[in-house]
C-alpha angles and dihedrals in degrees: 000000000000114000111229124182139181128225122234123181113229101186107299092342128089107213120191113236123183120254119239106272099022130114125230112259101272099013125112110212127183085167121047136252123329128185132197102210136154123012125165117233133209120180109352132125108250091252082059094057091050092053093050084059100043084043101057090032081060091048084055095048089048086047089060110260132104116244128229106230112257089244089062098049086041087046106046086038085064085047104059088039092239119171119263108251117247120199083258104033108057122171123284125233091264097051088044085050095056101042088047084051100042085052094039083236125166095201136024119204116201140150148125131293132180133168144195142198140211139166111213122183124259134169089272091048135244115011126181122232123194124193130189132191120191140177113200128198123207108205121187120200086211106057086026088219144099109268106169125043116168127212109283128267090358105195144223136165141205098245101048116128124236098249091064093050102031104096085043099042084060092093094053123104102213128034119273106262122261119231140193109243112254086002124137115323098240091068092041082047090048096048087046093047099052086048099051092045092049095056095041097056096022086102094053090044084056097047090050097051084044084057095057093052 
């Protein structure tokens, strides 16, 4: 499948955005355009709040959609002068319409994520904990609704073991991160996060694979 673009001007910069019907470069779609973009952050070091982006971006992809890069949501949401999102100020159906339409997306996911962090005592002494709630929205340009909420302020955290995340962690592209007990907090923020977010849209992963069958 050829890969067309369009070109909006954003100030003095060109930025690529996908035309409607085409598939990002690499990235094998049955189901149309999805973009991760905005979600509102509180706490996080700025890597964690990539990787919530690159991480829900890669449950859309396993879900069977392409997804838009986050430049060019963060680019083309300048553009249209659309409010930053705040945890309890998240975009309206007419915002969520124009963005959809300005990146030719099919489906905006958008949602909330916090984290904290805490150090408790152990044998081998201090160890940092990091946990992480999110609520995650599932927009679609179609229907122009929200057709996906998931339950609020879903958690993870950083020193769960694999048995409690791994039916969930299936819908992520990528391998939940491993990280040193009690190391530096991004990695612990990252491994929460992907937690938190698999579980959250694991039940909207799972309705869109029943629907292919």
């Amino acid at each position: 499948m050829k890969f067309s673009l369009r070109i909006a001007t954003i100030g003095a910069m060109a930025v690529l955005v996908p035309a409607a019907g085409a598939a990002i470069a690499g990235q094998a779609t049955t189901k149309g355009l999805a973009v991760a973009y905005p979600f509102a952050f509180t706490k996080g070091t700025k890597t964690a709040h990539s990787s919530v982006y690159e991480a829900v971006a890669g449950i859309a992809q396993k879900a069977g959609y392409a997804a838009i890069p986050q430049q060019v949501a963060e680019n083309a949401w300048d553009d249209l002068r659309l409010p930053d999102i705040k945890p309890n100020k998240l975009p309206n159906m007419d915002e969520l319409s124009r963005f959809a339409g300005r990146v030719k997306a099919n489906i905006v996911l958008y949602g909330v994520v916090s984290w904290h962090v805490k150090s408790v005592f152990v044998d081998t002494g201090p160890k940092t904990i990091s946990e992480a709630k999110v609520t995650v929205y599932v927009y679609s340009a179609q229907r122009h609704a929200v057709i996906f909420t998931s339950k609020k302020d879903v958690d993870g955290r950083s020193d769960e073991k694999e048995n409690l995340y791994k039916d969930a962690a299936d819908i992520l592209l990528t391998p939940v991160i491993s990280v040193v007990s009690g190391g530096p907090e991004t990695p612990q923020d990252q491994r929460a996060a992907q937690i938190a977010l698999a579980r959250a849209l694991h039940p909207w992963a799972k309705r869109n694979e029943e629907d292919e069958d």
